[in-house]
N, CA and C atoms as an extended XYZ file, in Angstrom:
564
Properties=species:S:1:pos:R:3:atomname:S:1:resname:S:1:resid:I:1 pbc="F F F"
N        37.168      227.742      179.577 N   UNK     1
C        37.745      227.121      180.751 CA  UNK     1
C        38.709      228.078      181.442 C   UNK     1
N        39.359      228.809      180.454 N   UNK     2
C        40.263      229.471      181.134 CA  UNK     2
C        39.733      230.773      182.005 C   UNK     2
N        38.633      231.262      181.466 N   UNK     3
C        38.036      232.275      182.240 CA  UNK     3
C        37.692      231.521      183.619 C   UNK     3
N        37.234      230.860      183.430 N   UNK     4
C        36.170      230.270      185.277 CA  UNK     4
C        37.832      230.042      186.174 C   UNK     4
N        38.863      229.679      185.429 N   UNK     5
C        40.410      228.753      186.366 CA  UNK     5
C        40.788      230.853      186.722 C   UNK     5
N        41.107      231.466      185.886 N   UNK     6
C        41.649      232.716      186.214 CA  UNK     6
C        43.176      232.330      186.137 C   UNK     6
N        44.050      231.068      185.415 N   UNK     7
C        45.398      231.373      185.441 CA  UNK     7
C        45.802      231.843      184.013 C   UNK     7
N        47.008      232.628      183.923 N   UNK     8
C        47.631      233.114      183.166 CA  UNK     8
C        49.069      232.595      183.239 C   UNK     8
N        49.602      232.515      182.092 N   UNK     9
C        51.357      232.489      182.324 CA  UNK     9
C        51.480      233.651      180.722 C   UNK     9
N        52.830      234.164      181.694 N   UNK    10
C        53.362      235.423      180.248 CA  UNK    10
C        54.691      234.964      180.433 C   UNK    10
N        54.943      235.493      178.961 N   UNK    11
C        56.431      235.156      178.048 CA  UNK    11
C        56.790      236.545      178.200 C   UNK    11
N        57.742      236.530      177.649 N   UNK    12
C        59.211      237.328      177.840 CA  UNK    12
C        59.338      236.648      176.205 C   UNK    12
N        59.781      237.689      175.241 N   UNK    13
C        60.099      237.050      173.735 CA  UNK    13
C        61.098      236.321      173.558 C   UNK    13
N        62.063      237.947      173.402 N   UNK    14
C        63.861      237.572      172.971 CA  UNK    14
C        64.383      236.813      174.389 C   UNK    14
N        65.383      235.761      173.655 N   UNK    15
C        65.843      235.136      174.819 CA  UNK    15
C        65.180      234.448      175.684 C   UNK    15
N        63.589      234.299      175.500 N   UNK    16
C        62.887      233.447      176.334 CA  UNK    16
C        62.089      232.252      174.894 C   UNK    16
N        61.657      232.984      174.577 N   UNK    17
C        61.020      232.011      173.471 CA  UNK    17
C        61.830      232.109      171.829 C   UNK    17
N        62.147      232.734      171.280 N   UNK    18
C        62.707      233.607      170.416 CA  UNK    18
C        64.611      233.796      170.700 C   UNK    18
N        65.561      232.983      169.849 N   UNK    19
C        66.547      232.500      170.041 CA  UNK    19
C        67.439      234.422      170.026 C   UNK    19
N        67.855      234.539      171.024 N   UNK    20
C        68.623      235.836      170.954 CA  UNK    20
C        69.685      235.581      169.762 C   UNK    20
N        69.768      237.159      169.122 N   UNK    21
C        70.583      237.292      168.001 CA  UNK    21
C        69.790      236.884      166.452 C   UNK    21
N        68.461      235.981      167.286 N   UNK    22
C        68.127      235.549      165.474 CA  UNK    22
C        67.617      236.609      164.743 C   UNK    22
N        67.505      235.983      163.242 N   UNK    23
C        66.937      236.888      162.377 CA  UNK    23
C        65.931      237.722      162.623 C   UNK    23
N        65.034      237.447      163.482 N   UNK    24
C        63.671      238.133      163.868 CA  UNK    24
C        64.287      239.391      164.590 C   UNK    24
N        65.406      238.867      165.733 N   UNK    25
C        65.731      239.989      166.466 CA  UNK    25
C        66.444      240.703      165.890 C   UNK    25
N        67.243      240.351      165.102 N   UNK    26
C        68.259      241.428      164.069 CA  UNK    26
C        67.544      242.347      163.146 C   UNK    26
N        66.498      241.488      162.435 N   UNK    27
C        65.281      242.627      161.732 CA  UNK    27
C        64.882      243.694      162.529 C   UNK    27
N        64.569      243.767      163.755 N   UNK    28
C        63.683      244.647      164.438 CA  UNK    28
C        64.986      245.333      165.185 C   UNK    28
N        66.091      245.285      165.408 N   UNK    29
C        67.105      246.090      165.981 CA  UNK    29
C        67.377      246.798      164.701 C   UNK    29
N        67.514      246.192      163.597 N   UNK    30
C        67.622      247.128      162.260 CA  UNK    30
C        66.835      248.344      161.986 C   UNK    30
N        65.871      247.890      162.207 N   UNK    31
C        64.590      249.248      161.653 CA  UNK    31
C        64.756      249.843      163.149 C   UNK    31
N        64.780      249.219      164.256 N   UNK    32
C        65.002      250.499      165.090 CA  UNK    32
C        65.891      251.394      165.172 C   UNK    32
N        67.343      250.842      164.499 N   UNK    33
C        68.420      251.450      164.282 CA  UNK    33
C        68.104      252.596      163.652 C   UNK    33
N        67.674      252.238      162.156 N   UNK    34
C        67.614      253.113      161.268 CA  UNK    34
C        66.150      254.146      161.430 C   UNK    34
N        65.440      253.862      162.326 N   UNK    35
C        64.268      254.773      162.865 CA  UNK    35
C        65.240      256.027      163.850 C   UNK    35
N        66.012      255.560      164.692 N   UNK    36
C        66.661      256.517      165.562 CA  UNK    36
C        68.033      257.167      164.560 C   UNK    36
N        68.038      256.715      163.464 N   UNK    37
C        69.146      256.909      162.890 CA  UNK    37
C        68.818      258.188      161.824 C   UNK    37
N        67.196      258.211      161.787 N   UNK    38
C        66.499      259.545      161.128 CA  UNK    38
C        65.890      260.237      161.925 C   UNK    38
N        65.729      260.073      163.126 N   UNK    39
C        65.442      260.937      164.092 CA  UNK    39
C        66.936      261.980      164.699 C   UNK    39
N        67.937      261.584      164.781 N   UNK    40
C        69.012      261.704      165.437 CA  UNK    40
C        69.839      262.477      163.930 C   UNK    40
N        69.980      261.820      162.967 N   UNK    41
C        71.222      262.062      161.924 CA  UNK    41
C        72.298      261.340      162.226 C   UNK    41
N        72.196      260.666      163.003 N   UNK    42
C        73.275      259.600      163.466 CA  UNK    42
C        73.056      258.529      163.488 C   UNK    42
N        73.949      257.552      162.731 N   UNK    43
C        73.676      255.825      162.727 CA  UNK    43
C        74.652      255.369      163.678 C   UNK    43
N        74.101      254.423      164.184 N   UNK    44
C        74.733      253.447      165.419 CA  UNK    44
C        73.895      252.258      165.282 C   UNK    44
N        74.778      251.171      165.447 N   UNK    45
C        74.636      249.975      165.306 CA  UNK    45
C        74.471      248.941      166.474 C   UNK    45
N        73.523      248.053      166.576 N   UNK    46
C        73.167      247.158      167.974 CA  UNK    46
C        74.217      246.277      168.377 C   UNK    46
N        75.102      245.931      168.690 N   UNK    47
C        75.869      244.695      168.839 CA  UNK    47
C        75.489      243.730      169.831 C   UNK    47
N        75.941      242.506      169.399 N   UNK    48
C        75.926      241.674      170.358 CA  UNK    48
C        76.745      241.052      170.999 C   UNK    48
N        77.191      241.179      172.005 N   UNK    49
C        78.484      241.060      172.720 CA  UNK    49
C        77.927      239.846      174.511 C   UNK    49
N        78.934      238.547      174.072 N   UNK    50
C        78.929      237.661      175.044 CA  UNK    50
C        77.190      237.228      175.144 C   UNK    50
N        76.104      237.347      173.769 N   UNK    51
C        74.819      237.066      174.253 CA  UNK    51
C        74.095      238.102      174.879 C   UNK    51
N        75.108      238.798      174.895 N   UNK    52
C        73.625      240.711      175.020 CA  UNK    52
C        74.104      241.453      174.243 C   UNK    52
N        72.808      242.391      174.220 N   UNK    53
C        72.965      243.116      173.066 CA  UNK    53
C        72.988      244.950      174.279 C   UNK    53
N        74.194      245.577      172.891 N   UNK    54
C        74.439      246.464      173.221 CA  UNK    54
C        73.809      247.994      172.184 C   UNK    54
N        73.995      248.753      172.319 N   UNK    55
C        74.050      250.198      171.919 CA  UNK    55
C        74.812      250.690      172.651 C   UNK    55
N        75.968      251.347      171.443 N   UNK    56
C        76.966      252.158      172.319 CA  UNK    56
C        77.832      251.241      173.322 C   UNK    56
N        77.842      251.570      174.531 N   UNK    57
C        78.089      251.081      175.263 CA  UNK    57
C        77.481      250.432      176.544 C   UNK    57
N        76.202      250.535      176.574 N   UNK    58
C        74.918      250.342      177.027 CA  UNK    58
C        74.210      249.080      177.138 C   UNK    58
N        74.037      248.454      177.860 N   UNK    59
C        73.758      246.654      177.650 CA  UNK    59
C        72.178      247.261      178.072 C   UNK    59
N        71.429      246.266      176.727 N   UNK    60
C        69.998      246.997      177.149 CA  UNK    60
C        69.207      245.525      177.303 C   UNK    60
N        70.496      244.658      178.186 N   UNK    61
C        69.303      243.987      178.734 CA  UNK    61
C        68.283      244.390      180.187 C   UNK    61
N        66.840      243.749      179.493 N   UNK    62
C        65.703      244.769      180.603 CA  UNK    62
C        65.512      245.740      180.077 C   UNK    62
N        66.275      246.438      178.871 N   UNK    63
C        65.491      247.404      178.527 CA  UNK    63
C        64.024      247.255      177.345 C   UNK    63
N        62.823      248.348      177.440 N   UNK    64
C        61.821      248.239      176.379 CA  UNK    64
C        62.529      248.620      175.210 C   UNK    64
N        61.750      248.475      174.003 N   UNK    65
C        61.680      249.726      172.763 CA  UNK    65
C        61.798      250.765      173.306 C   UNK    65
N        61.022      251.262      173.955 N   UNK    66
C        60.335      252.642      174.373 CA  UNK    66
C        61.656      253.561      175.227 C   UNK    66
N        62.303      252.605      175.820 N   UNK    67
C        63.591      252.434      176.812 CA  UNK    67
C        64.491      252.784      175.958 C   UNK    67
N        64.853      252.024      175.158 N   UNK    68
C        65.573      251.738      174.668 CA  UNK    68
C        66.015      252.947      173.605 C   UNK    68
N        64.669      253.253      172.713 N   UNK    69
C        65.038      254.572      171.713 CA  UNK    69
C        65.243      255.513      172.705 C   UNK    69
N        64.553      255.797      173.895 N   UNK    70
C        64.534      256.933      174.776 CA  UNK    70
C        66.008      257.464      174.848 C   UNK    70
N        66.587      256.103      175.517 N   UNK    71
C        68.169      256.167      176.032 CA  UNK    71
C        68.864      256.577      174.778 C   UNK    71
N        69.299      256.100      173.328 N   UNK    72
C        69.237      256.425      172.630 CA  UNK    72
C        69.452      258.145      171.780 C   UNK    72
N        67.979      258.480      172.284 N   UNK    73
C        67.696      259.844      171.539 CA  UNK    73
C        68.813      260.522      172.837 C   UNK    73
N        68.952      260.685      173.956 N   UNK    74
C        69.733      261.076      174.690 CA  UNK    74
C        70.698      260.966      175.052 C   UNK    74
N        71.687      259.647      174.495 N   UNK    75
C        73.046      260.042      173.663 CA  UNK    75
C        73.132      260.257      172.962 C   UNK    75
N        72.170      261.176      172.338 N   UNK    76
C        72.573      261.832      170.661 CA  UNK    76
C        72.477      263.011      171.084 C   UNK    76
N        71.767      263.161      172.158 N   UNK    77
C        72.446      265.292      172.796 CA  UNK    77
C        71.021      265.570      173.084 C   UNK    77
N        70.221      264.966      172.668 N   UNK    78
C        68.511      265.443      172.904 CA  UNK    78
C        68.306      266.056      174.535 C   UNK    78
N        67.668      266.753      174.901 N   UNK    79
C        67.589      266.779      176.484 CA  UNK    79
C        66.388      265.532      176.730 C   UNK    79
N        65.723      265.149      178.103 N   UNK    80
C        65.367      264.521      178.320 CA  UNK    80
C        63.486      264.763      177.880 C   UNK    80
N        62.860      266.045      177.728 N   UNK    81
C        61.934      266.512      177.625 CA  UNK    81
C        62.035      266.262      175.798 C   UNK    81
N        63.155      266.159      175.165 N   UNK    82
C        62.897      266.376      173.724 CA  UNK    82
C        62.881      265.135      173.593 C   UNK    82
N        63.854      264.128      173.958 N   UNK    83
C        63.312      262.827      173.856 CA  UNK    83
C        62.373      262.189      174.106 C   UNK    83
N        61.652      262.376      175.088 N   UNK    84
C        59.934      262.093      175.550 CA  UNK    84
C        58.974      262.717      174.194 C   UNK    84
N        59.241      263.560      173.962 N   UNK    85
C        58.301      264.627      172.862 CA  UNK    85
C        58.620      263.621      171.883 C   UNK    85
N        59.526      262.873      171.489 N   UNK    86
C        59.945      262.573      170.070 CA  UNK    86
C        59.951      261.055      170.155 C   UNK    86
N        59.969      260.560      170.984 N   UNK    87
C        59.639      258.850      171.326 CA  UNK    87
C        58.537      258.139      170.571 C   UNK    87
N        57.416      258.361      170.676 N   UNK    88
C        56.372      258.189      170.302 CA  UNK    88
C        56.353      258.185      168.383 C   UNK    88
N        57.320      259.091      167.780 N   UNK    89
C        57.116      259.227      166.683 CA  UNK    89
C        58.351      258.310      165.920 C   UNK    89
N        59.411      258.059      166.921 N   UNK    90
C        60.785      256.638      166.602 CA  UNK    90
C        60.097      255.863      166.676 C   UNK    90
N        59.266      255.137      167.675 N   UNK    91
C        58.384      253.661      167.528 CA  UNK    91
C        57.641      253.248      166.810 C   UNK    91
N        56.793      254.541      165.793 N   UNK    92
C        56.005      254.064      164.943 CA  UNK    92
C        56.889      253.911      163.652 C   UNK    92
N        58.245      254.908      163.846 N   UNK    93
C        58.876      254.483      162.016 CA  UNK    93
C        59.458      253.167      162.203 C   UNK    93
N        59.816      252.816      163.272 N   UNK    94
C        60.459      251.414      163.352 CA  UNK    94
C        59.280      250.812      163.189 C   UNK    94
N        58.456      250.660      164.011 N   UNK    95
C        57.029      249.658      162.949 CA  UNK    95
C        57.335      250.170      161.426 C   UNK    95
N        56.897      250.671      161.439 N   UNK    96
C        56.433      251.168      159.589 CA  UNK    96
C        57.745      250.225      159.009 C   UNK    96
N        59.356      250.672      159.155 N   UNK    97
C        60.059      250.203      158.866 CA  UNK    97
C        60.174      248.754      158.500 C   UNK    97
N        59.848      247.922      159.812 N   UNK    98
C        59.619      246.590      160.101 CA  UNK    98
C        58.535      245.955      159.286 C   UNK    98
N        57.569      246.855      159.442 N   UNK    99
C        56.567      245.848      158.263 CA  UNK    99
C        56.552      245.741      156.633 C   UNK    99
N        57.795      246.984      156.655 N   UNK   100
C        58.022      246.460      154.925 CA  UNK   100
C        59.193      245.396      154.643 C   UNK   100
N        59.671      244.787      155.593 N   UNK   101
C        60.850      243.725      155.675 CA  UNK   101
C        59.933      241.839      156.124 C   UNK   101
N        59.843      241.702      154.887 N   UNK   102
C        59.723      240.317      154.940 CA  UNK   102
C        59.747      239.500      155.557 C   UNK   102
N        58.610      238.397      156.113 N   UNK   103
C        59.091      237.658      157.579 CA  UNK   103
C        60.434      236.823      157.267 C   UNK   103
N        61.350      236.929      158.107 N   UNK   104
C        62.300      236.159      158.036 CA  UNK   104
C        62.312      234.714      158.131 C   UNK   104
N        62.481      233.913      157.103 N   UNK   105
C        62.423      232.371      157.400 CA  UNK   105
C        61.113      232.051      157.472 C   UNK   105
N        60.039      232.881      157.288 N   UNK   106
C        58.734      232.402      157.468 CA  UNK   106
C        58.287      231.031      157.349 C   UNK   106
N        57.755      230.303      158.106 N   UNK   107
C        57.670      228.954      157.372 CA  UNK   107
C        58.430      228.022      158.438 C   UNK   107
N        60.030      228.543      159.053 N   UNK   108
C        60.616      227.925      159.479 CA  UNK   108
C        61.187      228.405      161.140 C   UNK   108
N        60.096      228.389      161.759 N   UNK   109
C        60.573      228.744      162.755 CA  UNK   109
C        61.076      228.513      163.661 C   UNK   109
N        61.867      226.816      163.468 N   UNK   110
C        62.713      226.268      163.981 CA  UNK   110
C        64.226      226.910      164.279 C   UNK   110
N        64.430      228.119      163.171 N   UNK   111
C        65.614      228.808      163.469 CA  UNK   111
C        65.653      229.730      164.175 C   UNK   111
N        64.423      230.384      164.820 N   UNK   112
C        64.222      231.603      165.425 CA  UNK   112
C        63.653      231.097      166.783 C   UNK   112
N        63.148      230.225      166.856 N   UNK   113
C        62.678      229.744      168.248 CA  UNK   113
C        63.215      228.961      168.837 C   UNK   113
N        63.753      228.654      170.123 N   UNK   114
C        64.745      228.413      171.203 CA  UNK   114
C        63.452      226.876      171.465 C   UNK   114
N        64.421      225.931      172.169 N   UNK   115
C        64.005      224.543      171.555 CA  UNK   115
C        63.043      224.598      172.589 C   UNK   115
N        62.028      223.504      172.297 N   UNK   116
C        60.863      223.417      172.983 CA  UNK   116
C        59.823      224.595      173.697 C   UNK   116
N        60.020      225.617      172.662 N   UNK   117
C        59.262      227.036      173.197 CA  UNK   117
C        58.158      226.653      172.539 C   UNK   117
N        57.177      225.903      171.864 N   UNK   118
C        56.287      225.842      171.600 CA  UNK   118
C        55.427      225.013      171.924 C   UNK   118
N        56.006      223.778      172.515 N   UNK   119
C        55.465      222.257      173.177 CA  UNK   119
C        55.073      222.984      174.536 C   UNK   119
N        55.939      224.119      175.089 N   UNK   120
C        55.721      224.273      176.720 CA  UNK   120
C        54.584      225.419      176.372 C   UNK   120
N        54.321      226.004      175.229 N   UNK   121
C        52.913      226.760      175.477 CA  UNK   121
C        52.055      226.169      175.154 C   UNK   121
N        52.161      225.080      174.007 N   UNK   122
C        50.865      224.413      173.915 CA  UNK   122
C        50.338      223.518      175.305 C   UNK   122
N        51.340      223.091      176.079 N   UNK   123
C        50.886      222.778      177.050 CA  UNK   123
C        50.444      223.187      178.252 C   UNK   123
N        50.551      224.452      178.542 N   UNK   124
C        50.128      225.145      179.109 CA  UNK   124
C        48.726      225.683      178.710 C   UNK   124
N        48.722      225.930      177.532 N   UNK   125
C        47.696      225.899      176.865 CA  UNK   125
C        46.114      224.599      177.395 C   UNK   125
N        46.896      223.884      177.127 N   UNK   126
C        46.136      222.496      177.151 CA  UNK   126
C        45.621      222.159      178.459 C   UNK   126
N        46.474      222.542      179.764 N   UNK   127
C        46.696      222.505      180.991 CA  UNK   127
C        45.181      223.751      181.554 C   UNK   127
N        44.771      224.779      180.496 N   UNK   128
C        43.985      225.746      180.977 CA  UNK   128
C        44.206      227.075      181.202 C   UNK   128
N        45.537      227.076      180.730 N   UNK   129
C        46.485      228.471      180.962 CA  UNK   129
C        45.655      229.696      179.858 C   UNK   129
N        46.003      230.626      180.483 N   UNK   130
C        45.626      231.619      179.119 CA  UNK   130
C        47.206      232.458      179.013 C   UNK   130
N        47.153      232.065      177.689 N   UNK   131
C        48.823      232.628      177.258 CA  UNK   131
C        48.656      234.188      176.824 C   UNK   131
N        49.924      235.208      177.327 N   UNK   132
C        50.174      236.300      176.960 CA  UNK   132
C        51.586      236.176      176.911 C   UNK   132
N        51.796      238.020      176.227 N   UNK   133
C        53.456      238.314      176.484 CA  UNK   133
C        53.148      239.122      177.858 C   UNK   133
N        54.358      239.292      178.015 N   UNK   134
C        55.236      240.235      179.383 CA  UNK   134
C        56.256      240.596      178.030 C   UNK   134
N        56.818      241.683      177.291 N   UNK   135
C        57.541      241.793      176.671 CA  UNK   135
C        58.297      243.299      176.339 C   UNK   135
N        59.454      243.655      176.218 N   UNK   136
C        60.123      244.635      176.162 CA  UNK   136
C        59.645      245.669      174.487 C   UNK   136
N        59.485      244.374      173.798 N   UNK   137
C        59.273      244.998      172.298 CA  UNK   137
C        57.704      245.365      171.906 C   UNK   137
N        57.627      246.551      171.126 N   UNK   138
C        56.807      246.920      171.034 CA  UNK   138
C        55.340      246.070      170.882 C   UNK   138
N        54.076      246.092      170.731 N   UNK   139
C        53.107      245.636      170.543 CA  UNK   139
C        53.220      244.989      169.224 C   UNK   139
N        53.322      246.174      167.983 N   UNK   140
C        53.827      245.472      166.629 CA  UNK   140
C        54.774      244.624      166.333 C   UNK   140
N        55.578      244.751      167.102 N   UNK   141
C        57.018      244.468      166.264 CA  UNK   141
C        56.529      242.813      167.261 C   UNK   141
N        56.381      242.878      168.171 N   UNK   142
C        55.609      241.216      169.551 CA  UNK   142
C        55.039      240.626      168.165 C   UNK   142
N        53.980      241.231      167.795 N   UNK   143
C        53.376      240.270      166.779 CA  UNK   143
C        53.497      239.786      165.472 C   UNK   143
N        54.367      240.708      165.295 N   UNK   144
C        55.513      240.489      164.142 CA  UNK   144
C        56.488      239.169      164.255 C   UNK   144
N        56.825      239.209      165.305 N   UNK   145
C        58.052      237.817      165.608 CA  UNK   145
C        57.077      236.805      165.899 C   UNK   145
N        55.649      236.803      166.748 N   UNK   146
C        55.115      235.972      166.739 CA  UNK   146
C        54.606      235.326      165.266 C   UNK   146
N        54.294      236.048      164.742 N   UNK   147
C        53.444      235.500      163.387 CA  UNK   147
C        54.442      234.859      162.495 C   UNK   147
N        55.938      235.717      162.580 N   UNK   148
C        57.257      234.943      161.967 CA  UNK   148
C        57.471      233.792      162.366 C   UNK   148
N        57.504      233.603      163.491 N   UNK   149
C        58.276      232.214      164.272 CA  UNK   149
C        56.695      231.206      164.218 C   UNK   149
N        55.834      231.380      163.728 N   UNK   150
C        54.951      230.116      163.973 CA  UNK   150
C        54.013      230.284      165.447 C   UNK   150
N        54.461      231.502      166.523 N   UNK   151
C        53.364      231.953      167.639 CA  UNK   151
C        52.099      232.334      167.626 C   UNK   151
N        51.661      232.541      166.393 N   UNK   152
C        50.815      233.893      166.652 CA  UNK   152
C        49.437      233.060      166.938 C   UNK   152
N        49.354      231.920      167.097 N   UNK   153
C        48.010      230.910      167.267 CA  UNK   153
C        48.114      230.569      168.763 C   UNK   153
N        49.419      231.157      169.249 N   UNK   154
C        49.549      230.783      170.955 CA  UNK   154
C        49.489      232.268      171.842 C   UNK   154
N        49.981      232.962      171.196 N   UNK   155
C        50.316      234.495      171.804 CA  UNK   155
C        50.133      235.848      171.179 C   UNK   155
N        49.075      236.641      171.568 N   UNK   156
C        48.806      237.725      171.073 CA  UNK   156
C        48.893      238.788      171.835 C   UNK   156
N        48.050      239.072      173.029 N   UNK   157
C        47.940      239.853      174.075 CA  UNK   157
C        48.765      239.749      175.101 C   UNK   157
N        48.771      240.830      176.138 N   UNK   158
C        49.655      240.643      176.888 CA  UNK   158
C        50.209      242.710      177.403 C   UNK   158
N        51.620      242.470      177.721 N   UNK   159
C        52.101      243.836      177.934 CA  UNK   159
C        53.348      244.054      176.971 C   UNK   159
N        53.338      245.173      176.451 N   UNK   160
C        53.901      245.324      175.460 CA  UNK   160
C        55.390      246.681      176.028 C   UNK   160
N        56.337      247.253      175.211 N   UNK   161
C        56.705      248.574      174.948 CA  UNK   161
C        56.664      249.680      174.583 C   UNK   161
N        55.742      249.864      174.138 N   UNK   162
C        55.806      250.759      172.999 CA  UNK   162
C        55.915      252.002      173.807 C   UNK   162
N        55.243      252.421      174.856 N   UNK   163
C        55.073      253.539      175.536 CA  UNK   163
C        55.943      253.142      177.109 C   UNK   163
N        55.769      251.823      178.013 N   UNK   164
C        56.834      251.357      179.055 CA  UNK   164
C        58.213      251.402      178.918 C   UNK   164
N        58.673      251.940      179.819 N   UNK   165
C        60.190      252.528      179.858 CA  UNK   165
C        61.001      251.135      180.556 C   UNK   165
N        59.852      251.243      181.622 N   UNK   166
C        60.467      250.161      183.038 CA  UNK   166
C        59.439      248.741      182.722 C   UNK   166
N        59.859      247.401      183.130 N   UNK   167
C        59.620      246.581      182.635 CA  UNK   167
C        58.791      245.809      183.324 C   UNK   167
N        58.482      246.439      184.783 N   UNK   168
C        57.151      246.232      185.938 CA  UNK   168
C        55.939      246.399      185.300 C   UNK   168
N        56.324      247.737      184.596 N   UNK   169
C        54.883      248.603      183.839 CA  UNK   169
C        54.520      247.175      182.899 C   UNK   169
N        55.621      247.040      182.428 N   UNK   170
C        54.675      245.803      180.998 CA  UNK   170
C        54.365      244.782      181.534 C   UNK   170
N        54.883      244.326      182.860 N   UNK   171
C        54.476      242.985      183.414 CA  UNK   171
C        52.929      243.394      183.854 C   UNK   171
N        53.185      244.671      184.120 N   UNK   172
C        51.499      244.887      185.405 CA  UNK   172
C        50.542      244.766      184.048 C   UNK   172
N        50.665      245.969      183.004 N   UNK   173
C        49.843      245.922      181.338 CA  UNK   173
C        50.165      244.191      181.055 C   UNK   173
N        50.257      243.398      180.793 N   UNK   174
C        50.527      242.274      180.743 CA  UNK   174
C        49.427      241.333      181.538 C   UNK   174
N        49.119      241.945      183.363 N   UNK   175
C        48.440      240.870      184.273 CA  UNK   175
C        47.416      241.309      183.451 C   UNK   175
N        46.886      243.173      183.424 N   UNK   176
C        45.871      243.559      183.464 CA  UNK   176
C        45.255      243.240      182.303 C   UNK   176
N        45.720      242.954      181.111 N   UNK   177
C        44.958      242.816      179.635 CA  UNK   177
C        44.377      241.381      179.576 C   UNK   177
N        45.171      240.279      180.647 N   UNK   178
C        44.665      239.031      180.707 CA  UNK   178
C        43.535      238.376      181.787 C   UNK   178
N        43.392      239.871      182.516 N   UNK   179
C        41.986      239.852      183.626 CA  UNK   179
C        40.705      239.352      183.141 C   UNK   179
N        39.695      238.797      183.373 N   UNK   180
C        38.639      238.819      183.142 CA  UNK   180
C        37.956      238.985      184.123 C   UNK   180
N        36.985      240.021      183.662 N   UNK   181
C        35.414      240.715      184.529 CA  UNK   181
C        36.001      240.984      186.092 C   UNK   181
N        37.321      242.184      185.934 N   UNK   182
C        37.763      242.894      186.626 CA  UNK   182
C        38.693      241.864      188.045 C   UNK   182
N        38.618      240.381      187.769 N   UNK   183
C        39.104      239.544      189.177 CA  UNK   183
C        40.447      239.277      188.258 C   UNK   183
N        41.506      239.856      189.672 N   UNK   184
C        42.850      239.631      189.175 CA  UNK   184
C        43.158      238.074      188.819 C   UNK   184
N        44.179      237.505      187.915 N   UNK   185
C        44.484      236.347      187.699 CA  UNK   185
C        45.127      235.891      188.326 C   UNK   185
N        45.993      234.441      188.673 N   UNK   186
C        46.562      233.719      188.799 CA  UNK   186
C        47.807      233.545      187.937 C   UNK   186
N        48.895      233.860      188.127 N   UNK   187
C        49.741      233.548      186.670 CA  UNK   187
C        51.296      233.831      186.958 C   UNK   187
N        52.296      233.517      186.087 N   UNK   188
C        53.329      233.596      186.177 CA  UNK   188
C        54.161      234.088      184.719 C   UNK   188
């Protein structure tokens, strides 16, 4: 059904479906920490200050993964060409990292998911929608929180971080992965 309608709606994770600060998000700021924290020789810690989260001094709301380590490797002294060269190889240890850490709360994803984030996709769902992300965090680490929090039967595909800096790019990777037989969608 959803192919012949052509609508889509995409999520946004943290802070949209996925309760900012929870365990899911603290796991995956961890291993990214400690991914840039062996790339660099320097540990620095994510905070969360007033409901955003910081590095340094840096509020990375809107920012990707990809963004995010970038900025990152380049307050640690990197030039901008060494951080590009070396990006690609922070995102996969933070996966690697992340998938040896236990789903958090598995089972209960009433603590990680922000209230009624799952009634409004199943209904959308139900409505004919075809569900994706629009999301800052990597591809892995997306399906990681999905499969934690009880999503992963609503949301798989979509636009991811892993390689998007700017957060247009993941919305556009986002329309385009939910196209069918090349006719743009309908969606929000």
């Amino acid at each position: 059904m959803t192919a012949s309608i052509g609508r889509i709606a995409l999520f946004d994770l943290d802070g949209t479906l996925v309760r900012p600060g929870s365990p899911l998000q603290r796991a995956h700021m961890d291993a990214m920490a400690a991914a840039i924290a062996a790339a660099t020789g320097t540990r620095e810690t994510f905070v969360y200050r007033g409901g955003e989260l910081f590095y340094r001094e840096v509020n990375l709301a809107g920012f990707t993964d990809a963004g995010t380590v970038r900025a990152a490797l380049v307050l640690a002294g990197l030039s901008d060409d060494e951080a590009d060269l070396r990006l690609p190889r922070v995102i996969a240890d933070m996966v690697e990292r992340l998938d040896r850490v236990p789903l958090p709360r598995a089972g209960r994803a009433d603590a990680d998911l922000l209230p009624g984030a799952r009634e409004v996709l199943e209904g959308l769902r139900d409505a004919g929608f075809e569900l994706g992300m629009s999301t800052g965090n990597a591809r892995a680490v997306a399906r990681w929180k999905m499969s934690a929090a009880g999503l992963a039967d609503l949301l798989d595909d979509g636009g991811f971080g892993d390689t998007a800096v700017h957060r247009d790019d993941v919305a556009r990777a986002g329309v385009a992965a939910l196209a069918t037989g090349g006719t743009p969608p309908r969606g929000v």
